[in-house]
VEXTORTI-506060 format. One record per residue: residue in three letters; x, y, z of N, C-alpha, C in turn. Coordinates in steps of 0.05 Angstrom, whole numbers, plus 5000, padded with zeros to 4 digits. Each point is the difference from the previous one (the first is absolute). Example, Ala and Ser with C-alpha at 12.3 -4.5 7.8 and 13.67 -1.06 7.14 Angstrom:
[ala [5264 4886 5156] [4982 5024 5000] [5018 5024 5000]]
[ser [4993 5021 4986] [5016 5024 5001] [4985 5022 5014]]
//
This chain:
[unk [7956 0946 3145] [4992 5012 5025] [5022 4995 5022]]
[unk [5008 4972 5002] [5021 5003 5012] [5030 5019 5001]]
[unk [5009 4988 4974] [5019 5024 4998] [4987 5025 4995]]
[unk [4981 5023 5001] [4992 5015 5006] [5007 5004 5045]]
[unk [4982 4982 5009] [5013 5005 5031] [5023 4989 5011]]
[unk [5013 4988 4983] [5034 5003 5018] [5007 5017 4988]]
[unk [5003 5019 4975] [5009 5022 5002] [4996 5028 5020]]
[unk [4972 4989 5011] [4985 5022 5010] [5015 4997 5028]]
[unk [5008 4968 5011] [5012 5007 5028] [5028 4996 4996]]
[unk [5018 4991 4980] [5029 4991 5005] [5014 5020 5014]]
[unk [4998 5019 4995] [5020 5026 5009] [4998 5005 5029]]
[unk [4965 4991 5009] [4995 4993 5024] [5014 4989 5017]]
[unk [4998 4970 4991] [5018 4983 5015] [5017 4999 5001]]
[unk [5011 5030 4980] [5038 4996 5008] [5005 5023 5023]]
[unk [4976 5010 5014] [5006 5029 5009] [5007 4986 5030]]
[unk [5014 5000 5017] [5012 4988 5025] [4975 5012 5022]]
[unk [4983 5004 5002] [4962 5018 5016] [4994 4980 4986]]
[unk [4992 4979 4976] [4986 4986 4997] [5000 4977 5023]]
[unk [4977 4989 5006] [5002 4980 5023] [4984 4965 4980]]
[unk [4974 5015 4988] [4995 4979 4988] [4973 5019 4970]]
[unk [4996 4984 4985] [4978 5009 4987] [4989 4974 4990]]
[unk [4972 5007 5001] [4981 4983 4996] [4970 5014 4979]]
[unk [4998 4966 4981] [4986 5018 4976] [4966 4988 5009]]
[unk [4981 5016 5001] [4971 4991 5004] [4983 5005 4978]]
[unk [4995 4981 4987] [4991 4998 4970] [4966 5003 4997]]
[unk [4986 5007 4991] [4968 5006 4995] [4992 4975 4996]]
[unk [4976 4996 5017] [4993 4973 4997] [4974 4998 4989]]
[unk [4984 5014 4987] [4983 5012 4990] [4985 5018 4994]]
[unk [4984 5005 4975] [4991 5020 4992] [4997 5024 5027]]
[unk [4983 4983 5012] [4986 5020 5021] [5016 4991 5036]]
[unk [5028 5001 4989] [5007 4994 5030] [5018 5033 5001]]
[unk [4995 5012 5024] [5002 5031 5002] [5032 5002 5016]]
[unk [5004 4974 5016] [5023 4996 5008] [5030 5010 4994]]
[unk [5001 5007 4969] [5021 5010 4990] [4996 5031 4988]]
[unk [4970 5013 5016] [4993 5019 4981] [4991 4999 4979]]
[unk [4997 4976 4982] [4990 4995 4971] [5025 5002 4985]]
[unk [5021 5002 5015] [5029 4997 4987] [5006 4971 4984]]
[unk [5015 4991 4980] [5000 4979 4999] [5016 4985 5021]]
[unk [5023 5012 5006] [5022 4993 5021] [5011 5020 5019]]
[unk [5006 4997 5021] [5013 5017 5009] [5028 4984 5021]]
[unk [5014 5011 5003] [5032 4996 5004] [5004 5022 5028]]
[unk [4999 4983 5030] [5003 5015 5018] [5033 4983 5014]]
[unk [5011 5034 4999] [5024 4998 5007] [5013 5002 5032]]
[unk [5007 4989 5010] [5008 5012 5025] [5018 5000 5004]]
[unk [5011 5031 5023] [5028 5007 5008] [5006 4995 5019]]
[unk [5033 5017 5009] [5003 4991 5023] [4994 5028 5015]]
[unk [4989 5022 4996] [4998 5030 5015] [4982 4994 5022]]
[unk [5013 5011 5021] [4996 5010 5014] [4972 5017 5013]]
[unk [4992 5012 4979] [4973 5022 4998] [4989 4984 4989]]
[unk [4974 5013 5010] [4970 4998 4976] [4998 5004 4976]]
[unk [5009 4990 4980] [4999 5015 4979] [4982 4970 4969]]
[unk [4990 5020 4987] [4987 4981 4985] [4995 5013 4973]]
[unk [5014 4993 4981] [4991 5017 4969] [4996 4977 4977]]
[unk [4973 5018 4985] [4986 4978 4987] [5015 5010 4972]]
[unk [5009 4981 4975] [4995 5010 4976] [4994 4984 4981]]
[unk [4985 5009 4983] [4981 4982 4975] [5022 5004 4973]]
[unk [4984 4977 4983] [5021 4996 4985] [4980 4981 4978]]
[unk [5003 5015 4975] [4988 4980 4970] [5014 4981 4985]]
[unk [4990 4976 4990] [5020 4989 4983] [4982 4987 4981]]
[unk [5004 5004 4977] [4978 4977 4985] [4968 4995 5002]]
[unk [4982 5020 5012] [4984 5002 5014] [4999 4986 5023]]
[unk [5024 4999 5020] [4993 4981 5027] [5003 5026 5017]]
[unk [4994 5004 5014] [5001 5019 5026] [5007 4988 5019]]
[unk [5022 5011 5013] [5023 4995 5017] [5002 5018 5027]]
[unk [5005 4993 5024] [4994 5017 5031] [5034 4991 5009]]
[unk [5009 5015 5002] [5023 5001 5023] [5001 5016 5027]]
[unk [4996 4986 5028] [4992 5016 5019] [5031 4985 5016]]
[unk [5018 5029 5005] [5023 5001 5008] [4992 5007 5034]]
[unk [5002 4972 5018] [4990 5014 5033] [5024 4981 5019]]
[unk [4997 5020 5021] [5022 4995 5018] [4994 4982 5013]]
[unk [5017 4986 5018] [4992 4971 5018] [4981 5022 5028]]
[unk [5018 5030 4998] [4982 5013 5019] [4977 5005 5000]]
[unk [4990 5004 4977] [4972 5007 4987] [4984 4962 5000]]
[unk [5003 4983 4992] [4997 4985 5003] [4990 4981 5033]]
[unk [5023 5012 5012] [4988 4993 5030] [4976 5016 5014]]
[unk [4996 5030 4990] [4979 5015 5008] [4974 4985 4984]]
[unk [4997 5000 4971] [4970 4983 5001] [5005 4978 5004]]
[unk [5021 4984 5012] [4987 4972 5011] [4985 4998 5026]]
[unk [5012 5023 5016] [4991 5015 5027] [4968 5011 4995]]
[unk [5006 5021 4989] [4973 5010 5001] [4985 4993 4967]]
[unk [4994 4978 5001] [4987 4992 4982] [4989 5016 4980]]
[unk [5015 5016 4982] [4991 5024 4994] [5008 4994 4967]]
[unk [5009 4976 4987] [5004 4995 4981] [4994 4967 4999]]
[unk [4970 5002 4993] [4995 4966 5002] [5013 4986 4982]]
[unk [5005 5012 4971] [5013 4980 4979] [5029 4983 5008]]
[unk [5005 5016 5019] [5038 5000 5000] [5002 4970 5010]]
[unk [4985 4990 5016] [5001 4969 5011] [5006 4983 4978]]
[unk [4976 5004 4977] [4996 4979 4979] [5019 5004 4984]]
[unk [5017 5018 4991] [5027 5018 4987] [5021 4984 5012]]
[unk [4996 5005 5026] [5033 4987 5014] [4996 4965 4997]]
[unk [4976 4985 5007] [4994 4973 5016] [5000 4991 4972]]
[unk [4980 5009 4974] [4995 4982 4977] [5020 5009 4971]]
[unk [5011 5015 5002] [5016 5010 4980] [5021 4989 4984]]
[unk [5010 5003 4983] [5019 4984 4987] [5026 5016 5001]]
[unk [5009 4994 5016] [5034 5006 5013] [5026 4995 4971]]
[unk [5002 5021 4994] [5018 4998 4968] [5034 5012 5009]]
[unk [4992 5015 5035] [5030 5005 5000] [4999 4996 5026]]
[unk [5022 4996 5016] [4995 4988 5033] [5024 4996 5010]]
[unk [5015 5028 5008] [5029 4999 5009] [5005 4991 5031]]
[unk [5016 4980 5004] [5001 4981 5027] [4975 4989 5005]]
[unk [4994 5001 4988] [4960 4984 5012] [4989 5019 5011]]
[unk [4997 5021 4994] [4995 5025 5011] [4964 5000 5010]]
[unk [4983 4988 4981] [4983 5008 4997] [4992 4966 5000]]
[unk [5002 4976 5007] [4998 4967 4993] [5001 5003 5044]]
[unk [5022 5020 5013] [4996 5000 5021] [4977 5018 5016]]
[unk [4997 5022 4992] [4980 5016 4997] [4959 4984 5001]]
[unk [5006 4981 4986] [4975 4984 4996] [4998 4988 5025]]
[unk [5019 4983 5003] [5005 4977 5032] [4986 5020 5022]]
[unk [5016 5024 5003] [4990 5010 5022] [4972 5014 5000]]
[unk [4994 5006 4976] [4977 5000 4999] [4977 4986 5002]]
[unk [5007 4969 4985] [4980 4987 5010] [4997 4990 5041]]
[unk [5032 5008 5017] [4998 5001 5025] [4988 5007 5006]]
[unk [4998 5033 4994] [4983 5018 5011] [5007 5005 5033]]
[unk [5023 5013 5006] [5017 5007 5030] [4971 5006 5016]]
[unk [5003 4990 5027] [4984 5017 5018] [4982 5026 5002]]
[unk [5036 5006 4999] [4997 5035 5010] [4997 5010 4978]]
[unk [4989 4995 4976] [5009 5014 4971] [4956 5000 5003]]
[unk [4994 4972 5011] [4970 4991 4996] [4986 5017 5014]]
[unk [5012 5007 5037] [4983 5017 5010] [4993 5035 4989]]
[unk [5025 4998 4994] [4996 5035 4988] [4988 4998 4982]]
[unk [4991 4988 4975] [4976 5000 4976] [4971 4991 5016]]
[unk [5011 4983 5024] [4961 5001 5005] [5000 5021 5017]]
[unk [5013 5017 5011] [4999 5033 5010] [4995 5013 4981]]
[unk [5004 5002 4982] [4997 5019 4977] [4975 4991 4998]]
[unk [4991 4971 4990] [4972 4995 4984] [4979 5007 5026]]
[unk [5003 4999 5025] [4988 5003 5023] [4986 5025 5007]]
[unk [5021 5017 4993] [5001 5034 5009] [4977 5004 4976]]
[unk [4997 4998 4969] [4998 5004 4982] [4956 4982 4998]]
[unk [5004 4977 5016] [4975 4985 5001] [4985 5018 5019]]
[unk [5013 5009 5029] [4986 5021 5019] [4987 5023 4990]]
[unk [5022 5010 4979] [4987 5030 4981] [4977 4998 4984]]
[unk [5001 4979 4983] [4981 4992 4982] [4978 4997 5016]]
[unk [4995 4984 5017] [4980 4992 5021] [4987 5015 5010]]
[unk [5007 5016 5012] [5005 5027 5018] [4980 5021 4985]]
[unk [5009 4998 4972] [4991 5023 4986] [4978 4985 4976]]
[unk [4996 4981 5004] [4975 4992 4985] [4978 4996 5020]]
[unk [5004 4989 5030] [4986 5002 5013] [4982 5023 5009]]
[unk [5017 5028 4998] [4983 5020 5004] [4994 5012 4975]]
[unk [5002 4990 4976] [4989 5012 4976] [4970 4979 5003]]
[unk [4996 4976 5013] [4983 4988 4998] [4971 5015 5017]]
[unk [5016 5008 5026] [4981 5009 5024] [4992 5031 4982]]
[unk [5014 5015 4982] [4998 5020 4979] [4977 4995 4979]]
[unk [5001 4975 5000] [4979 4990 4978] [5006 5005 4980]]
[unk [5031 5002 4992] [5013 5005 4973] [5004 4973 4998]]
[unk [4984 4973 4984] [5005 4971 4992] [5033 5006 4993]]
[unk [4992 5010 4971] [5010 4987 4984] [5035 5012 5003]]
[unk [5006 5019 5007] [5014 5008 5018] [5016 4968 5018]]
[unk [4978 5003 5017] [5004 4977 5024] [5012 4976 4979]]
[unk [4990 5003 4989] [4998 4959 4984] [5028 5004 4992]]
[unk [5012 5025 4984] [5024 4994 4998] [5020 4994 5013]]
[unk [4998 5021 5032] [5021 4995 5010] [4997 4977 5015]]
[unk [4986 4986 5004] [4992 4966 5015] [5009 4979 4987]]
[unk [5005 5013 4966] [5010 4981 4982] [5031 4996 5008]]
[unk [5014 5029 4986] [5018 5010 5015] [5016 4974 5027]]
[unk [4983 5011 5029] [5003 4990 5016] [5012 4969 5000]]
[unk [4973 4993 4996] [4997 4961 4988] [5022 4998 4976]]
[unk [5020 5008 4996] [5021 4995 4983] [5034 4994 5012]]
[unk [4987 5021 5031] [5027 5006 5006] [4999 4982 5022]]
[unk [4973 4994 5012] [4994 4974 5019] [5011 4976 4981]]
[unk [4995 5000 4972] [5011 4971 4986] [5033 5003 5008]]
[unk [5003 5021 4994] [5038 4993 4998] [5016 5010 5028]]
[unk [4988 5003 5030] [5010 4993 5018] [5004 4969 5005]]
[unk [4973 4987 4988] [4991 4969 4998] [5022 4983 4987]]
[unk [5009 5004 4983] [5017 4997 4975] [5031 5005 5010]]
[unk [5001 5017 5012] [5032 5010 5009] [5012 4981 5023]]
[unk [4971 5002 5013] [5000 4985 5024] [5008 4965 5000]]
[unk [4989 4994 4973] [5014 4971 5002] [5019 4990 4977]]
[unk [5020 5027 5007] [5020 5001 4981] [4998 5000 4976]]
[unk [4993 5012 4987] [5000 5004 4961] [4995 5029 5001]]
[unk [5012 5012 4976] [4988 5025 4996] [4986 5006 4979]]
[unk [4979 5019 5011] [4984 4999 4983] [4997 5006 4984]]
[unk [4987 4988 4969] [5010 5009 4972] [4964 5013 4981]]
[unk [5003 5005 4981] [4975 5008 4986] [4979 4996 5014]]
[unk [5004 4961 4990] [4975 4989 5008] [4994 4991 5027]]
[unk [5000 5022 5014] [4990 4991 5037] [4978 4993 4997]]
[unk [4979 5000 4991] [4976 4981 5002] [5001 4972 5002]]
[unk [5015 4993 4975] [5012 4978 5001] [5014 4984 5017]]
[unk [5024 5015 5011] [5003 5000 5015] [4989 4983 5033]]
[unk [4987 5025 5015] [4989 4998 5021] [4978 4983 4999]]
[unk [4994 4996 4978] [4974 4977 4993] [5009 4974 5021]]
[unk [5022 4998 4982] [5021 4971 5013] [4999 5008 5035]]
[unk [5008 5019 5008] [5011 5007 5027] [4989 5003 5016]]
[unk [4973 5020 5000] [4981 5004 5019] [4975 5007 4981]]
[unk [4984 4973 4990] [4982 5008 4991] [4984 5016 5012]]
[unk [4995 5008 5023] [4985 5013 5018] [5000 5031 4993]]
[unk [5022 5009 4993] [5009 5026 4994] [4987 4997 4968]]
[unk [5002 4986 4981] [4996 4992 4971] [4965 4999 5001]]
[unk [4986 4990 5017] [4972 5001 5002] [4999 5036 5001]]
[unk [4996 5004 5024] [5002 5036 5005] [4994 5010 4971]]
[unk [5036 4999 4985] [4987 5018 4968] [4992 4985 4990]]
[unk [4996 4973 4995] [4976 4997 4981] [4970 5011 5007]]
[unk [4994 5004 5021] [4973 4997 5013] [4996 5042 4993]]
[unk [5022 5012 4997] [5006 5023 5003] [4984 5017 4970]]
[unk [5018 4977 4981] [4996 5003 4977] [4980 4988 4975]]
[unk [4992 4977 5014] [4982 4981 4987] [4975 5011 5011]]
[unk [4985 4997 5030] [4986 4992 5006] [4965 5020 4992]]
[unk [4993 4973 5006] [4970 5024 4986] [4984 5025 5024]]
[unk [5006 4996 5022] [4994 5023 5013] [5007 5026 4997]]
[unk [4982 5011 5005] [5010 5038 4993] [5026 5008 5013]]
[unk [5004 5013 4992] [5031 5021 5002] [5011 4994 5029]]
[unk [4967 5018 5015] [5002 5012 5024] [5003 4976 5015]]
[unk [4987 4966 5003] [4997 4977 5005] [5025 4994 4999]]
[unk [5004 4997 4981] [5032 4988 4997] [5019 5013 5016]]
[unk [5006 5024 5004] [5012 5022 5014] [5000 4995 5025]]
[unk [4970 5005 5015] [5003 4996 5028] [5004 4965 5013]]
[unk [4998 4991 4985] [5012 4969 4998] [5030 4993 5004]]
[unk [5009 5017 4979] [5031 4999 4997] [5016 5016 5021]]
[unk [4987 5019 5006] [5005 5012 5015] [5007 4992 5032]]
[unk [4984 4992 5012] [5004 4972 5021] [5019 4981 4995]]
[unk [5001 4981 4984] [5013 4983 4989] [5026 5016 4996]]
[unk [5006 5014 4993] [5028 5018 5003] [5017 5009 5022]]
[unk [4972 5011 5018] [5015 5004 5023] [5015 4972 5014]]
[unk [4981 4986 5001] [5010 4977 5014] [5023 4988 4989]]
[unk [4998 5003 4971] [5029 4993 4991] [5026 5018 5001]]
[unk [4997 5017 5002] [5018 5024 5013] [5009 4992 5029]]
[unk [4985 5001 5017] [5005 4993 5031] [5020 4977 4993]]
[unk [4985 4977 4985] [5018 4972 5005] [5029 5000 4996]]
[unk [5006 5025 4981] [5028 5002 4979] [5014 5020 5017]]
[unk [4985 5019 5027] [5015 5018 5015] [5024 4991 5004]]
[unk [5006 4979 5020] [5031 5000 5010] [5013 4989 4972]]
[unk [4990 4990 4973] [5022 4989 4988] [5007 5031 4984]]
[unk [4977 5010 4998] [5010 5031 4981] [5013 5017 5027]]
[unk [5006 4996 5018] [5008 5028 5017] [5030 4989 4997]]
[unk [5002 4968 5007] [5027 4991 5001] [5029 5018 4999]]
[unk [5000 5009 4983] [5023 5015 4989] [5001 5030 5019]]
[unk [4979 5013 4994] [5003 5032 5008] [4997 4990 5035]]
[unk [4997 4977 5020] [5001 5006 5020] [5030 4983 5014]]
[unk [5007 4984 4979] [5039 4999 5007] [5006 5009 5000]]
[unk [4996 5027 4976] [5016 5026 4997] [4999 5018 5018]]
[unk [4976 5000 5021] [5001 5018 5006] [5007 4992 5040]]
[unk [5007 4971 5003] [5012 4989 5021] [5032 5004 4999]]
[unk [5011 5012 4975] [5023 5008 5006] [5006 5023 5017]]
[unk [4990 5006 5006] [5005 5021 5019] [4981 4999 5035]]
[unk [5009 5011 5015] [4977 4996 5017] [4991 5031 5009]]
[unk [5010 5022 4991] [4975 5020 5000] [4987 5008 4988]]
[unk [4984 5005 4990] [4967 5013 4988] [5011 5012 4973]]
[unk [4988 4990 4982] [5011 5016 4971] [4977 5026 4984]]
[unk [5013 5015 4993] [4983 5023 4989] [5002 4979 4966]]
[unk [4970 5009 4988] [4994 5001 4974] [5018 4994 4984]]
[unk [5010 5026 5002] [5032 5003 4977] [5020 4981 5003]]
[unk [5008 4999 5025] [5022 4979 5005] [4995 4967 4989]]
[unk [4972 4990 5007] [4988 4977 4974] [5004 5006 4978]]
[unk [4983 5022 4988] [5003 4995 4980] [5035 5005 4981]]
[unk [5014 5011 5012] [5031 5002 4991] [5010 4974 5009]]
[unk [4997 4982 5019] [5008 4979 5006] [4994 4974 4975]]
[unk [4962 5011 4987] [4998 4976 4982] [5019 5012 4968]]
[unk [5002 5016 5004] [5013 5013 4976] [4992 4994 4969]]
[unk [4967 4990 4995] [4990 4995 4984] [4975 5015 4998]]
[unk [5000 5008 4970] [4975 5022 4995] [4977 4987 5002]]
[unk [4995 4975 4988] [4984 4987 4991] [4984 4998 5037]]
[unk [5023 4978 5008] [4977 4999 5036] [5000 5024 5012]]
[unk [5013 5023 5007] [4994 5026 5008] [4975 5019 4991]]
[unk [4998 4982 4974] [4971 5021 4995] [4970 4996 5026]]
[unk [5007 4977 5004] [4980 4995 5014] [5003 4993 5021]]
[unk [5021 5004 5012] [5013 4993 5026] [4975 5014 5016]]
[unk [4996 5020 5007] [4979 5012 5019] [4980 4994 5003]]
[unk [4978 4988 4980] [4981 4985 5003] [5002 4971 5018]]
[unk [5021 4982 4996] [5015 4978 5008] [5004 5008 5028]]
[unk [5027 5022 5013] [4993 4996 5018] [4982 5006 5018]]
[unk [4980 5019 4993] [4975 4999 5010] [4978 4990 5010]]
[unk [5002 4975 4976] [4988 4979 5004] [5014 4978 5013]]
[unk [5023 5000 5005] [5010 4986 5023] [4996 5008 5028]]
[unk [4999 5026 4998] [4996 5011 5024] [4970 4985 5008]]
[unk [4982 5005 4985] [4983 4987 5014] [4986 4979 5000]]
[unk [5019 4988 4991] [4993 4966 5002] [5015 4992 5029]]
[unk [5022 5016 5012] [5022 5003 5026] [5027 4989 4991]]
[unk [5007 4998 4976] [5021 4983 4994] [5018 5035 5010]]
[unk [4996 5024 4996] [5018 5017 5005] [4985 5017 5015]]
[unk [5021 5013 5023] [4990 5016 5016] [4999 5033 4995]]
[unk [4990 5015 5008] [4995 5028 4991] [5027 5010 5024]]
[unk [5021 5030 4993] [5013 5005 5023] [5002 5022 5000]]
[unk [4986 5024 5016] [4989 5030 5002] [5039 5004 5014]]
[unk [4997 5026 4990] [5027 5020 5005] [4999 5020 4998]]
[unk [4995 5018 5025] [4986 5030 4993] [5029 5013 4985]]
[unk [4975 5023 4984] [5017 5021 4984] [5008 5025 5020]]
[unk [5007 5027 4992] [5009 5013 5011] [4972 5023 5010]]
[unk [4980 4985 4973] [4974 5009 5007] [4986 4992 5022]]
[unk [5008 4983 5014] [4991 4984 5017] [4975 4985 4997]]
[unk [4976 5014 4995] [4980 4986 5007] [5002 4973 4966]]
[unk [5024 5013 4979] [4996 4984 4982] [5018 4984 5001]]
[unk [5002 4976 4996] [5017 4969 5000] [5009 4995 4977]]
[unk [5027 4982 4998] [5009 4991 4971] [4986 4978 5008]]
[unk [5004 4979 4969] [4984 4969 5006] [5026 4986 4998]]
[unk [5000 4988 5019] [5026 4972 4994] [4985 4975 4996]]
[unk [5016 4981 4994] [4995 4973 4995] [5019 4978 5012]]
[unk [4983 4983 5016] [5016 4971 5002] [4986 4973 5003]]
[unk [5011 4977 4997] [5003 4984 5000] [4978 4985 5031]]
[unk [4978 4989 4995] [4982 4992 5021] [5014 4971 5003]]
[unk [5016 5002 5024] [5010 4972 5000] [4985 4981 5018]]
[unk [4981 5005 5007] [4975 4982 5019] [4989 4985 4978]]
//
């Protein structure tokens, strides 16, 4: 098996884009982590772009994953958490090639976890907890449960990993686990969500409260980011100009709900600018610095 995967990467590590590769081996029957692969061998470059190509590979009956991804691609799901495995890939992996410490330094700063790298993921998980919330709340007042129950689950996931981000770690599979350690308080919530013996609807309008208030509490740490950003300037920003400023798909999806809901919590002010229609206004946005 071995000499089976250094043949599979040598040519790799001679290609001058290789930065490091690392092998993540199946750790049991039923661990899904590798796909049900036996191994997989994730390589990383030095490009520039997003780019990420998977290819499979047989040997002896072992099943083999090579996922070829950029350090660019790489920094987008660490951002928008949009590839949970990749943590446990980079953090627990077995490092077989590692040009300049490419990837031995890569870990360090990861376990830092920069500031400014922390506020933008709890913007993202923030924008993303408002939506969920937002929209299970009125599937509830709909009397669509089960509907509701999901997206509260949803919600209560993305409340764990502002929690989680927030005191530096990022968050990996097991955020239950996790946040258990961190804020059991958040860790009660879904158990009580998922365990408890009251009906649907019980549990719901329960959680439901209990949510909001945990939302309010996490306001200024989830706005953090989108209202620096938006102190760079001191006149009124249209929609677009945010969202091209965050230049990420992932928080832009939901940027409008966010600032909305800042708006009326007062963290941002509303700023009318008649059209040519007159009686109709653009909407601006700024920064409530009271």
């Amino acid at each position: 098996m071995d000499n089976f995967l250094r043949q599979l990467y040598q040519d790799r590590s001679n290609n001058d884009e290789t930065l490091s590769i690392i092998q993540i081996d199946r750790r049991s029957k039923v661990d899904s982590n590798t796909d049900f692969f036996d191994v997989v061998l994730l390589v990383v470059n030095s490009k520039n772009e997003a780019t990420w190509e998977i290819k499979h590979y047989t040997y002896n009956g072992y099943k083999a994953a090579m996922h070829l991804v950029s350090t660019a691609q790489i920094k987008d799901w660490l951002l928008n958490s949009s590839n949970r495995r990749i943590v446990d890939w980079l953090m627990n992996g077995k490092v077989v090639y590692d040009r300049n410490e490419y990837i031995t330094n890569f870990r360090h700063q990861m376990l830092d976890f920069p500031i400014e790298e922390r506020k933008i993921k709890i913007g993202v998980e923030f924008s993303k907890l408002i939506r969920r919330f937002k929209d299970g709340k009125a599937l509830f007042y709909e009397k669509h449960y089960l509907d509701a129950y999901n997206q509260i689950v949803h919600a209560l996931h993305h409340l764990a990993r502002v929690s989680i981000i927030d005191h530096g770690f990022y968050p990996e599979v097991t955020v239950w686990q996790q946040v258990k350690q961190i804020e059991p308080e958040i860790y009660k919530l879904y158990s009580e969500l998922v365990t408890g013996n009251e009906s649907i609807e019980k549990k719901l309008e329960l959680l439901l409260l209990a949510n909001e208030f945990e939302l309010i509490t996490k306001t200024k740490l989830g706005s953090t980011h989108i209202i620096e950003l938006m102190k760079r300037k001191e006149s009124p920003w249209t929609i677009e100009e945010i969202k091209q400023e965050l230049g990420m798909h992932d928080y832009s999806l939901d940027l409008t709900i966010l600032i909305e809901y800042l708006v009326q919590k007062g963290y941002i002010n509303v700023v009318k600018e008649e059209t040519k229609g007159k009686i109709i206004f653009h909407r601006y946005y700024q920064v409530n610095e009271k």
